[in-house]
C-alpha atoms as an extended CHARMM CRD file, in Angstrom:
* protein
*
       115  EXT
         1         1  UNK       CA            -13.3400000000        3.7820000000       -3.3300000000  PROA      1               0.0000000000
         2         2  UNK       CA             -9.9870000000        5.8080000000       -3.8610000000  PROA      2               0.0000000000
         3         3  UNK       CA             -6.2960000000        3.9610000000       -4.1780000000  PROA      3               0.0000000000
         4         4  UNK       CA             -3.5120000000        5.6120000000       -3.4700000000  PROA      4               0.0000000000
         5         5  UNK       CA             -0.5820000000        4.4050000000       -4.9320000000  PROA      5               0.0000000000
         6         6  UNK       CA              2.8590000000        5.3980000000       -3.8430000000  PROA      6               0.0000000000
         7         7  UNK       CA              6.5220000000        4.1030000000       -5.1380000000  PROA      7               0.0000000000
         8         8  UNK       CA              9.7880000000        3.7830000000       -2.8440000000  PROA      8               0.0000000000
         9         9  UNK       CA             13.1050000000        2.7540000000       -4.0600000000  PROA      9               0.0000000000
        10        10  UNK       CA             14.3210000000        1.1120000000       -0.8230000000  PROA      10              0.0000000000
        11        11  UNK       CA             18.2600000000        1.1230000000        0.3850000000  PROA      11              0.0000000000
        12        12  UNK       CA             19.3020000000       -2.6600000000        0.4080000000  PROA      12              0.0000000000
        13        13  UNK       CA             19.9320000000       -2.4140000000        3.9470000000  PROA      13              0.0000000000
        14        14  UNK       CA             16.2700000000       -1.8520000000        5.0740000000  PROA      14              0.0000000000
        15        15  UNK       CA             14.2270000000       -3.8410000000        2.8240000000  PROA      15              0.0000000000
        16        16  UNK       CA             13.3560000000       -6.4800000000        5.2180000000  PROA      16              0.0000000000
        17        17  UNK       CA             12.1800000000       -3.8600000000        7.6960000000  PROA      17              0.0000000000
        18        18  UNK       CA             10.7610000000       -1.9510000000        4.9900000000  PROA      18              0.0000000000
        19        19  UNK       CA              8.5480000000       -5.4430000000        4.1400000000  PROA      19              0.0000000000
        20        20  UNK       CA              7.9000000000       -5.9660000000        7.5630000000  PROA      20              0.0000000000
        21        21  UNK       CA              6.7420000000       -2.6600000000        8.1120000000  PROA      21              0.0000000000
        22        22  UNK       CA              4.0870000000       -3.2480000000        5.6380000000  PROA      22              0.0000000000
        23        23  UNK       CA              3.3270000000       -6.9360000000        6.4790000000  PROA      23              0.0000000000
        24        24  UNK       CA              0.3940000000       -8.4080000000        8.5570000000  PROA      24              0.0000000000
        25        25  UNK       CA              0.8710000000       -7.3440000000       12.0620000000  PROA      25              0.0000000000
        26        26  UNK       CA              3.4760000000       -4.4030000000       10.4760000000  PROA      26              0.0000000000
        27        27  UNK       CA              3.7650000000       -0.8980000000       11.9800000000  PROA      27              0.0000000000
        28        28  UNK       CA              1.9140000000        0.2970000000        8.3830000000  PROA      28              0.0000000000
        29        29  UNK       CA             -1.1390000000       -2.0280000000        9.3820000000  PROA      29              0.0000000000
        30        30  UNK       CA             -1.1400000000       -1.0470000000       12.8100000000  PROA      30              0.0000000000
        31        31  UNK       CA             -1.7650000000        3.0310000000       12.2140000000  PROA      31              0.0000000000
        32        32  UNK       CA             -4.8160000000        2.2340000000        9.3750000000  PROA      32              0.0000000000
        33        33  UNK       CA             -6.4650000000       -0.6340000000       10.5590000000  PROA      33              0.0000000000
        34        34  UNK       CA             -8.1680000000        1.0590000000       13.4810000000  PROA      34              0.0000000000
        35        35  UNK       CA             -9.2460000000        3.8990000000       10.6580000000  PROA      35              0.0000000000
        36        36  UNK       CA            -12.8250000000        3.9710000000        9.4430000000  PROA      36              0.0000000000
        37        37  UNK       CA            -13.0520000000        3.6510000000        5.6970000000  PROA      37              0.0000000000
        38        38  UNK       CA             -9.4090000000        2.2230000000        5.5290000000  PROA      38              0.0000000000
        39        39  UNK       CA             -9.6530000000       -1.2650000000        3.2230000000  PROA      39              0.0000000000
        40        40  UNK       CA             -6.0940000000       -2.4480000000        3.1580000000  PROA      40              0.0000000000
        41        41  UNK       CA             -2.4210000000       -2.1660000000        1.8110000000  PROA      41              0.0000000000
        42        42  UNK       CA             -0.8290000000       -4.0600000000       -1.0450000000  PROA      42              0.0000000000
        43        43  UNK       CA              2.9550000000       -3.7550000000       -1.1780000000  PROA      43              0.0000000000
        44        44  UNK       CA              4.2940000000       -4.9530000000       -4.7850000000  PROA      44              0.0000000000
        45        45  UNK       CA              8.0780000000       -5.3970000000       -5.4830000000  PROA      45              0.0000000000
        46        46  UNK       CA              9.2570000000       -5.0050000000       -8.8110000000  PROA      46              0.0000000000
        47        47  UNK       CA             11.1830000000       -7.9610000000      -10.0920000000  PROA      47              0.0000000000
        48        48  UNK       CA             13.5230000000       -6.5740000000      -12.2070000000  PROA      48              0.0000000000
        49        49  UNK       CA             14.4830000000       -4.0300000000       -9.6470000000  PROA      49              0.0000000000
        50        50  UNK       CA             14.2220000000       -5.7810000000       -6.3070000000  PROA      50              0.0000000000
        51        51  UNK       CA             14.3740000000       -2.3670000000       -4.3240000000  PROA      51              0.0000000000
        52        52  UNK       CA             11.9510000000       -1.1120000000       -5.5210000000  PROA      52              0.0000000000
        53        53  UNK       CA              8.0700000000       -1.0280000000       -4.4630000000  PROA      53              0.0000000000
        54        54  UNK       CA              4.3990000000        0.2880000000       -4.7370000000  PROA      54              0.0000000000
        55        55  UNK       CA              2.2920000000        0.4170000000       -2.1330000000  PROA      55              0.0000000000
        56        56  UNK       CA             -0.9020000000        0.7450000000       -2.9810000000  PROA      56              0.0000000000
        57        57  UNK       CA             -3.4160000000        2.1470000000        0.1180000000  PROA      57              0.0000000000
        58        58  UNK       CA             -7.1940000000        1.3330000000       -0.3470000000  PROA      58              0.0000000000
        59        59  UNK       CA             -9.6040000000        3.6590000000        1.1600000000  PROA      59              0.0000000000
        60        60  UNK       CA            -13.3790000000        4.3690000000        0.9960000000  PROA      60              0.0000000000
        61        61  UNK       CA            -13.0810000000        8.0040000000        0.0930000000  PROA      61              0.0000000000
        62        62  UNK       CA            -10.4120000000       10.8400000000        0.2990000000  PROA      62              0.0000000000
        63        63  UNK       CA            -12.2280000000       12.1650000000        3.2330000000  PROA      63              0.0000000000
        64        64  UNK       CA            -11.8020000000        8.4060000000        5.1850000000  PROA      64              0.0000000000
        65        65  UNK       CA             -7.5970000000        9.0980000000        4.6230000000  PROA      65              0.0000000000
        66        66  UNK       CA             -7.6460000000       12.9370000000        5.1950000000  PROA      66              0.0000000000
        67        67  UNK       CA             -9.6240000000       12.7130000000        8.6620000000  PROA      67              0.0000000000
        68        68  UNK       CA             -7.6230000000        9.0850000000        9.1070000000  PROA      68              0.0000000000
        69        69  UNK       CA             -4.1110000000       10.9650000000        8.8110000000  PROA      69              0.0000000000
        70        70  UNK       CA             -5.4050000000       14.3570000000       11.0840000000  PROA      70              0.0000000000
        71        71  UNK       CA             -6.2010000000       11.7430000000       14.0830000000  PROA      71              0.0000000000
        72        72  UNK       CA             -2.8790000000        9.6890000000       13.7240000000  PROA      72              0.0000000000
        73        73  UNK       CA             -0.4880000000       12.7400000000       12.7110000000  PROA      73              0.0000000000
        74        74  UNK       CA              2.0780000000       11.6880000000       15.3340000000  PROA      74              0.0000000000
        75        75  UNK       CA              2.1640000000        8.3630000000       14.6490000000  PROA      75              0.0000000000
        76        76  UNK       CA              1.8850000000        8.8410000000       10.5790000000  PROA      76              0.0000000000
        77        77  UNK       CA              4.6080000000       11.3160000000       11.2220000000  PROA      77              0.0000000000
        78        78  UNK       CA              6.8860000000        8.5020000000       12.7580000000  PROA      78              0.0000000000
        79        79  UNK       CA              6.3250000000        6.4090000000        9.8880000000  PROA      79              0.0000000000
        80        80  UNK       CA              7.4080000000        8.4690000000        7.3380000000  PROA      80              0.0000000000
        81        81  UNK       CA             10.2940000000        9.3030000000        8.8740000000  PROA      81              0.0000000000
        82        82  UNK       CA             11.4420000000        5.8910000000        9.3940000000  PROA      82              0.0000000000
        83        83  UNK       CA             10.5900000000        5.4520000000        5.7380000000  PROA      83              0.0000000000
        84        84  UNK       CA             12.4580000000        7.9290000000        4.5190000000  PROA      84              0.0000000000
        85        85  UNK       CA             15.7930000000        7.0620000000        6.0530000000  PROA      85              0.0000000000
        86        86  UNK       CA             14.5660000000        3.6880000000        4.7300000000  PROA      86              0.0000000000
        87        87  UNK       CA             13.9380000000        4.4200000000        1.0570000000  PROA      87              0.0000000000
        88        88  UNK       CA             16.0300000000        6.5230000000       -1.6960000000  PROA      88              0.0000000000
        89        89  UNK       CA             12.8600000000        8.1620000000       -3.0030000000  PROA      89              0.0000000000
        90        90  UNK       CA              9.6450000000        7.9500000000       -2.5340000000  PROA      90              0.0000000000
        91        91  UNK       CA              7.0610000000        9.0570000000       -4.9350000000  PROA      91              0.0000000000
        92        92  UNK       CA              3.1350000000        9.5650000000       -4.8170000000  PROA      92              0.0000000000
        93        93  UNK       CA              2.0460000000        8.5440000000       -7.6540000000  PROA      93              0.0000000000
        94        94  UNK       CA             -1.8190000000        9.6420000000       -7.2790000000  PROA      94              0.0000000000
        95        95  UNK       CA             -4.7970000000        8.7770000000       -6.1280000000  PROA      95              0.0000000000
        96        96  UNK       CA             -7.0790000000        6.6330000000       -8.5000000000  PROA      96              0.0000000000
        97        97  UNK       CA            -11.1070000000        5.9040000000       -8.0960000000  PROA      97              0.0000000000
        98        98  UNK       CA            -11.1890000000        2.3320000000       -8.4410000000  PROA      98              0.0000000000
        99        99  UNK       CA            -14.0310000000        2.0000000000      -11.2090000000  PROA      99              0.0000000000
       100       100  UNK       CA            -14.7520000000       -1.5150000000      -11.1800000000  PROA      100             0.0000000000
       101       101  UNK       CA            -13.5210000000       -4.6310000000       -9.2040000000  PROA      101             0.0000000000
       102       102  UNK       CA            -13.8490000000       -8.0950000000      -10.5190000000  PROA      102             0.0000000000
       103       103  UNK       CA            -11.7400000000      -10.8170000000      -11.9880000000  PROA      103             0.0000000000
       104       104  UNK       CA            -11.4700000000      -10.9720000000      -15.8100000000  PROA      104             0.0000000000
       105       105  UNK       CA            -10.5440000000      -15.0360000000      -16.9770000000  PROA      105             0.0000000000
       106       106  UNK       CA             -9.7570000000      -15.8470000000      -20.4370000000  PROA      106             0.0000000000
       107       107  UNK       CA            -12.7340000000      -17.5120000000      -22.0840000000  PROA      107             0.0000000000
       108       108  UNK       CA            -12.8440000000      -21.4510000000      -21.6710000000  PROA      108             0.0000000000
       109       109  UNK       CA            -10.9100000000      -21.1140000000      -17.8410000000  PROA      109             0.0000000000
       110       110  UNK       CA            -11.3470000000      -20.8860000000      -14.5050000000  PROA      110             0.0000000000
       111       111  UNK       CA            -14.7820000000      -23.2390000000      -14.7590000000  PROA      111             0.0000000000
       112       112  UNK       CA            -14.0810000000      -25.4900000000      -12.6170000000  PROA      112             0.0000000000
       113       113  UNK       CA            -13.6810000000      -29.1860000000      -14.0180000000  PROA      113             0.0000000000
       114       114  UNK       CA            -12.5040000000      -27.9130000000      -17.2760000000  PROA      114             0.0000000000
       115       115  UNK       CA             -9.3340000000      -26.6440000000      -16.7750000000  PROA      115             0.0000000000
């Protein structure tokens, strides 16, 4: 699996539609989800600096997003546009191979009945 992390610095204006756009049921969701190999979005806002985000796009493989963004161009297209007059910046950061998945709890929690 591949992540694809990406940060935006969103005008104040737009950061409810910018949220919504990336929400359940959001314009984001509704491109990928019909995508084979496509495993989800997480949107994380920085709380320091409220206008800014990272969207992080999980994928099966690199080949899943390329042929995923050849068959939705038009629409993908759209998107980014709207993003853009949305955001300040936006960044990709890169694209990481997730390497392990798992939850890591500190020794003596998260058994339940002892915490």
């Amino acid at each position: 699996m591949i992540e694809i992390v990406r940060e935006y610095v969103v005008k104040e204006q737009f950061r409810g539609q910018f949220e919504l756009a990336f929400g359940p049921g959001g314009s984001w969701s509704e491109v990928f989800a019909r995508a084979p190999g496509f495993r989800g979005t997480t949107l994380l806002r920085d709380e320091k600096n409220p206008r800014r985000y990272l969207a992080i796009d999980l994928w099966g493989s690199e080949a899943h997003r390329a042929q995923c963004l050849i068959d939705e161009e038009s629409e993908y297209v759209t998107l980014e546009a709207s993003f853009a007059d949305w955001s300040e910046s936006m960044v990709e950061l890169g694209t990481f191979r997730v390497l392990a998945e798992g939850t890591v709890r500190p020794r003596g929690r998260g058994r339940r009945g002892r915490d």
